[in-house]
N, C-alpha and C positions, 0 to 999 in steps of 0.2 A: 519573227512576228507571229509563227502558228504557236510558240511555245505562249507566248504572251497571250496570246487571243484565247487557248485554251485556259492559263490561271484565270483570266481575268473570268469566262464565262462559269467555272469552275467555284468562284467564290459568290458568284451571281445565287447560283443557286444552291450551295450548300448555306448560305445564309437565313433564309426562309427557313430554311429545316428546324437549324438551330434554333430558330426564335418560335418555334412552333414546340419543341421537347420541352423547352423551357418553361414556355405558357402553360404547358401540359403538365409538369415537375409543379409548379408552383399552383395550380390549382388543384392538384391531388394534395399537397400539403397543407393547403388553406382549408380543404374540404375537412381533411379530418382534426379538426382543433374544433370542439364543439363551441356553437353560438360563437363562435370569438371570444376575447379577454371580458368581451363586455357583457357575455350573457348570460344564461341562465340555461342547464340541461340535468337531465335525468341520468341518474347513476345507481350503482350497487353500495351496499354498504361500505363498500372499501373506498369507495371514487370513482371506480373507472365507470366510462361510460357506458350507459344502457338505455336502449329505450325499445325494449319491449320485456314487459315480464308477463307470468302467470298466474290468474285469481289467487291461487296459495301462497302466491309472494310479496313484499312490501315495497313501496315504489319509496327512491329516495331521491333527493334532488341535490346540487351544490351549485355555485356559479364561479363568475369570473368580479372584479371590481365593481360592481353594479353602484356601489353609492362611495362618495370623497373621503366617509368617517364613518366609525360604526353607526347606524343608527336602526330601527326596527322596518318591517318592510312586510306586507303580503304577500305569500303564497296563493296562488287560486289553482285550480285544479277545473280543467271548464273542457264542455266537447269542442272538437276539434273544429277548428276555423279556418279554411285558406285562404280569407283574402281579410284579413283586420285591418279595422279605420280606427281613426280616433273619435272616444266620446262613447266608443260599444264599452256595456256595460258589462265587469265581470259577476258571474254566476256558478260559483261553487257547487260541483255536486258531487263530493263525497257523502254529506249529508249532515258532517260535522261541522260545516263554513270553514271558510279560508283559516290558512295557518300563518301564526305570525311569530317572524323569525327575526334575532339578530344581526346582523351580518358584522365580521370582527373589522377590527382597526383599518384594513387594507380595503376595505369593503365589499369582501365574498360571503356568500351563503356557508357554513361549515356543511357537510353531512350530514342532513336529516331526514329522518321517515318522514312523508305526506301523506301518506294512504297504505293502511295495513292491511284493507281487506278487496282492495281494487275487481272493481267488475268490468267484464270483458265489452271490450270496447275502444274506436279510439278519443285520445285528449289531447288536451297543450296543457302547457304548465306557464303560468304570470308571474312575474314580480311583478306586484303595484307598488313600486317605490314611494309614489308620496301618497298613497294610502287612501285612494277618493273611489274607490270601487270602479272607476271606468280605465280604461285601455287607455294612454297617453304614451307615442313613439317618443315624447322629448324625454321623458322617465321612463317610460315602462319597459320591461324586456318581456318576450315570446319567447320557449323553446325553438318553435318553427311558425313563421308567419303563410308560410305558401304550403305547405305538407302537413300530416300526420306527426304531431308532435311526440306522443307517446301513445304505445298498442297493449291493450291487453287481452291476455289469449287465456281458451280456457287451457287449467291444467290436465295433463294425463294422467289419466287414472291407473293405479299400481294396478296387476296384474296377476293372478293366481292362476295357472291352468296344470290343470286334475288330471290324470288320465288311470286306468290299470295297468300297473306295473308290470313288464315284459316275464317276468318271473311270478306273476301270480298264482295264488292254489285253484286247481281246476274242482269240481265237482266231485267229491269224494266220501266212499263210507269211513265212519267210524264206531270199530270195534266195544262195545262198554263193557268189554269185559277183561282188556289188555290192554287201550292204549290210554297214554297217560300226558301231562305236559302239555306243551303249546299246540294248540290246532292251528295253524294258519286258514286266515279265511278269506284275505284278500290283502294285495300289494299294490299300493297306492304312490304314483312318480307326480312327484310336485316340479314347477318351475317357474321363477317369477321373472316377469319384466317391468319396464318401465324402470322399478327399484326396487330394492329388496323389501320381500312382504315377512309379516311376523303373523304366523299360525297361532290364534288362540285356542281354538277348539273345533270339536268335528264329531259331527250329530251323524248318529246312525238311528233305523229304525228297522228292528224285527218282523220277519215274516217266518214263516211254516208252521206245519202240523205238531212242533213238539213245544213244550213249555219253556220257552227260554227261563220263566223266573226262577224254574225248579231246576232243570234239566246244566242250565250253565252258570258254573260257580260263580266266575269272572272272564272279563274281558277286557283286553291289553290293546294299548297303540304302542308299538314299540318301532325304534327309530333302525329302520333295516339298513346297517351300516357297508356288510357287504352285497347287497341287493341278491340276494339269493332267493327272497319271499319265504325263508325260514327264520326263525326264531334261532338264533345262538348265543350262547353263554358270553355276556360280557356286552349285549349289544344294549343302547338304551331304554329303560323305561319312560315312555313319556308321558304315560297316561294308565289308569284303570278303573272300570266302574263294574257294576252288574245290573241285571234286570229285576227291576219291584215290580214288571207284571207281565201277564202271556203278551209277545207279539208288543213291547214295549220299546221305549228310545233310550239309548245311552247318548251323552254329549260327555268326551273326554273333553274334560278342560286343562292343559299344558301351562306349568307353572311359571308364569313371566314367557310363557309364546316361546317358538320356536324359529327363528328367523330364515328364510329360504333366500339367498345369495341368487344376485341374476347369474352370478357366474358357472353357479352350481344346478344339478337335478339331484333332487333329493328322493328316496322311498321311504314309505314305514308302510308295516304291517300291522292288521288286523288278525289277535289270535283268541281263540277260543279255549276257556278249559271247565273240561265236560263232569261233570258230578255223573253217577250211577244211578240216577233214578228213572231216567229215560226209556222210553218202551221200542223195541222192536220196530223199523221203519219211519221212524217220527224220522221228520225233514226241518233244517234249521237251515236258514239263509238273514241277510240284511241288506239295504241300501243306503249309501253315504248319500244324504240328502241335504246336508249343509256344512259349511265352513267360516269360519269369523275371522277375518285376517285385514290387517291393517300393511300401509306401508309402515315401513322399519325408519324410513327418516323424519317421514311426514305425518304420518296418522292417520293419514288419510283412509277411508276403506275400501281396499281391492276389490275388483269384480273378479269373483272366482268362476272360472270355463270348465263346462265339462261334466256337472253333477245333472242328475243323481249316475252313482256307478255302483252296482250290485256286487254282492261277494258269491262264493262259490256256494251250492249247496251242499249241505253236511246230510247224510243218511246214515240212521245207527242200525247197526247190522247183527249187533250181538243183544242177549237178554241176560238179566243180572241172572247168578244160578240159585236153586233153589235146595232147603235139605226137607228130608222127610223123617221125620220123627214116629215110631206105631210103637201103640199101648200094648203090652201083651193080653192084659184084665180086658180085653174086650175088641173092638171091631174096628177104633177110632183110629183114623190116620190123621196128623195135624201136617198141614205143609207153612213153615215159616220163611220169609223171604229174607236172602243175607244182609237187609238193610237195618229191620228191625234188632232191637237190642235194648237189655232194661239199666244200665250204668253206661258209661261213656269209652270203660277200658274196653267194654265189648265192641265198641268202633274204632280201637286201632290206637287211641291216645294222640297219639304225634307220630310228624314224620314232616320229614324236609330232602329235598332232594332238588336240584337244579336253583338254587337260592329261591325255592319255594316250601315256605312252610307252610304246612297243614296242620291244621286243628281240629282236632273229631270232637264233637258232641253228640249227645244222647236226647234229644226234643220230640215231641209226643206231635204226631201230625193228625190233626182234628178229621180230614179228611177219612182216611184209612183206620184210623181212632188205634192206632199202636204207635209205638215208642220208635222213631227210624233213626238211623247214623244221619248227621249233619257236617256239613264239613265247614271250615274256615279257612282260606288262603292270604299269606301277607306275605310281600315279597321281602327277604332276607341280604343280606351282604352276603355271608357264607351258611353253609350247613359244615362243611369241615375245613381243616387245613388246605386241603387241595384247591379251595375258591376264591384264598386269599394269595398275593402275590410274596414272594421271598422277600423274608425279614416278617412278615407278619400272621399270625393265627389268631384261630379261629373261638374267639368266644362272647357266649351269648349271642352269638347268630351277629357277629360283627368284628370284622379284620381289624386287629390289635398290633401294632407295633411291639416287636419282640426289644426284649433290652436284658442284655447281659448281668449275671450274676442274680442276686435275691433282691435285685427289685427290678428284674422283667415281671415276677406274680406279686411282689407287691405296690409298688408302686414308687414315685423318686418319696416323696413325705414319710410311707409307712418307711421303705428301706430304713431312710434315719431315723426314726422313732425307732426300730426294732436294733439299729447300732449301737444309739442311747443308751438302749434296754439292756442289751446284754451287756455292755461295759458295766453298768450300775450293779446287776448279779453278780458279776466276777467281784467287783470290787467289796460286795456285800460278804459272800462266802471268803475272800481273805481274811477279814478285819472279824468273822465269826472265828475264824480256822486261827489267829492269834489269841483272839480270847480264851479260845478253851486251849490252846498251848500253854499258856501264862496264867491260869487260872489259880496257879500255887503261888505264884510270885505277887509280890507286895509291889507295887508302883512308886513307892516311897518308903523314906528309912527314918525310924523313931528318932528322939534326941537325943537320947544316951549315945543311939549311935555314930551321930554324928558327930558329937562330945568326945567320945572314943576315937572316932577316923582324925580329930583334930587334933588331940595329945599326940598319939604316934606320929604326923605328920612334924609335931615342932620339936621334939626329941632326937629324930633325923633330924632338922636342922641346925640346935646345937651343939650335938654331935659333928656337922661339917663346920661348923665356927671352931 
């Protein structure tokens, strides 16, 4: 009797249990089947369902049977209502008016955009199946009648933040009378969030005591690959301008952007290179005062953190030298500076070194009213074999694919044209080299002669008769 009295009390209330899992099973399954077969909800381009998006993004709708046959049907897009009657009337405010939609043979809405440019806020979303502009429960469907049918949030904004690069150039002199190549002036770590941003360009503005327009030839954004905040052979160009006046702005503009990876920190460097005109203690500094960057998926434009950030100050510490020329006829001493020069060979012609090529000219500066050295910098592929990678040399300041035999220097075309050629020679100097061989011999035999070859031929033959 106790075994019985315990089943029996045992099934009492495992029963309740079970029908309460059960309830509970079957209304998390009924929950997530939107609107039911019979309604109408918000989705992603793909289908599935959604209901909340981002101002940057497009709201799409689908449903479930809503009508017996295909037939057409309204869309409204209206603010959100929790408690809808019949007879309220709908009020579209995208600002385009309702959309009106097919629905196919089985009678569902297909996938379609309702709103491309949605402002943040919430809504519901209507079919007016029989198309009278008001709300009717015997035809119409609601996203949600009691809730929030659909949210729109603003979007996040991409993200750029700037900072100086842990390896930046500190405050330092430089020499004008030795040092040569990249100055580093300052090392810049980028890092985006949100999503990836695309760097278009990046404004500096000059300050100090020296002339930037005269004093620096050019200036480089170069893409500091092993964050050293030096400049090395091999690392990217991504930019070059120079200054057109004292204390002036350069904005490197990056061709097609440079995309910054959330996943990545990026650096580049800012480098200087210094002409010889510059005087004794002249001070040369800049501040990154702006950046133009878009997200990389969306277009959107990043907020960039962190500007303005200064670069190092440059101080020149050496003077160009000077020679002294004296007349013997008299008392004059003339002191010419080693800038000045009356032809262009007197400034050095050319030179290239670190795939930078220099161009010297000879231009009369109005100021000083004498003839100075001018230079001209353009970045190069190579200056020699050594800058190009194995298999390829160096010409015309540009790595060339090396190619075996005599058409590595001429080319695949000339090679055969030059095969052509000499076969034609040869064959020309044989057919010359027989003619004056056989220039005694006749190519052909008179008729007597042949008269003659032709008796003795038939004389031998009745001879063998």
């Amino acid at each position: 009797m106790r075994i019985a009295s315990v089943k029996v009390n045992f099934r009492f209330i495992l029963s309740p249990v079970l029908i309460f899992f059960l309830m509970f099973f079957m209304l998390f399954v009924f929950s997530a089947i939107p609107a039911n077969a019979y309604g109408i909800w918000t989705c992603d381009q793909a289908g599935a369902l959604k209901i909340s998006f981002y101002n940057n993004e497009s709201v799409y709708v689908t449903s479930g049977n809503i009508t017996s046959t295909s037939q057409s049907v309204r869309v409204y897009i209206v603010t959100n209502n929790n408690s809808w009657v019949d007879g309220k009337a709908l009020n579209d405010i995208t600002g385009t008016g309702y959309l009106t939609v097919t629905t196919n043979s089985s009678g569902h809405i297909p996938v379609t955009s309702v709103w491309t440019d949605p402002e943040v806020g919430t809504y519901d979303i209507v079919a007016d199946v029989n198309r009278d502009g008001e709300y009717n429960s015997t035809y119409d469907f609601v996203n949600s009648s009691s809730t929030v049918g659909l949210t729109v949030l603003e979007a996040p904004i991409p993200t750029l933040n700037v900072e100086t690069g842990q390896n930046t150039s500190s405050s330092h002199d430089w020499d004008i009378e030795s040092d040569t190549g990249h100055n580093s002036m300052l090392q810049l770590n980028f890092i985006a969030t949100i999503e990836d941003v695309r760097i278009n360009s990046i404004a500096i503005t000059a300050s100090g005591s020296g002339n930037e327009e005269d004093d620096i030839t050019v200036a480089y954004l170069i893409l500091d690959t092993d964050s050293d905040g030096q400049y090395d052979q091999g690392e990217t160009f991504l930019s070059y301008s120079n200054y057109f006046f004292d204390n002036g702005v350069i904005t490197f503009e990056i061709d097609d952007g440079y995309v910054v990876s959330i996943t990545d920190s990026i650096d580049m460097i800012i480098t200087y290179s210094m002409s010889q005109s510059g005087q004794a203690d002249s001070t040369y500094k800049f501040n990154v005062v702006s950046i133009s960057a878009v997200g990389a998926g969306t277009s959107d434009a990043a907020s960039v953190t962190g500007l303005p950030i200064g670069s190092a100050i440059k101080t020149i510490t050496g003077v160009a030298a000077t020679t002294t020329t004296t007349t013997i006829l008299g008392t004059t001493t003339t002191t010419i500076p080693t800038d000045e020069c009356e032809t262009d060979s007197d400034c050095g012609g050319l030179t290239c070194s670190n795939k930078q090529k220099t161009t010297y000219s000879c231009e009369y500066d109005a100021i000083r009213g004498i003839n100075v050295c001018s230079s001209t910098i353009v970045t190069v592929s190579c200056c020699g074999d050594g800058d190009c990678v194995d298999g390829y040399y160096c010409l015309n300041y540009e790595c060339v694919e090396e190619t075996g035999g005599i058409g590595g220097w001429l080319g695949e075309w000339d090679y055969i044209l030059t095969i052509v050629s000499i076969v034609f020679v040869i064959a020309l100097v044989l057919i010359v080299f027989f003619i004056i061989k056989n220039r005694n011999k006749r190519p052909w035999k008179s008729k007597k002669e042949y008269e003659g070859e032709w008796k003795s031929l038939r004389k031998k033959w009745e001879r063998k008769k």
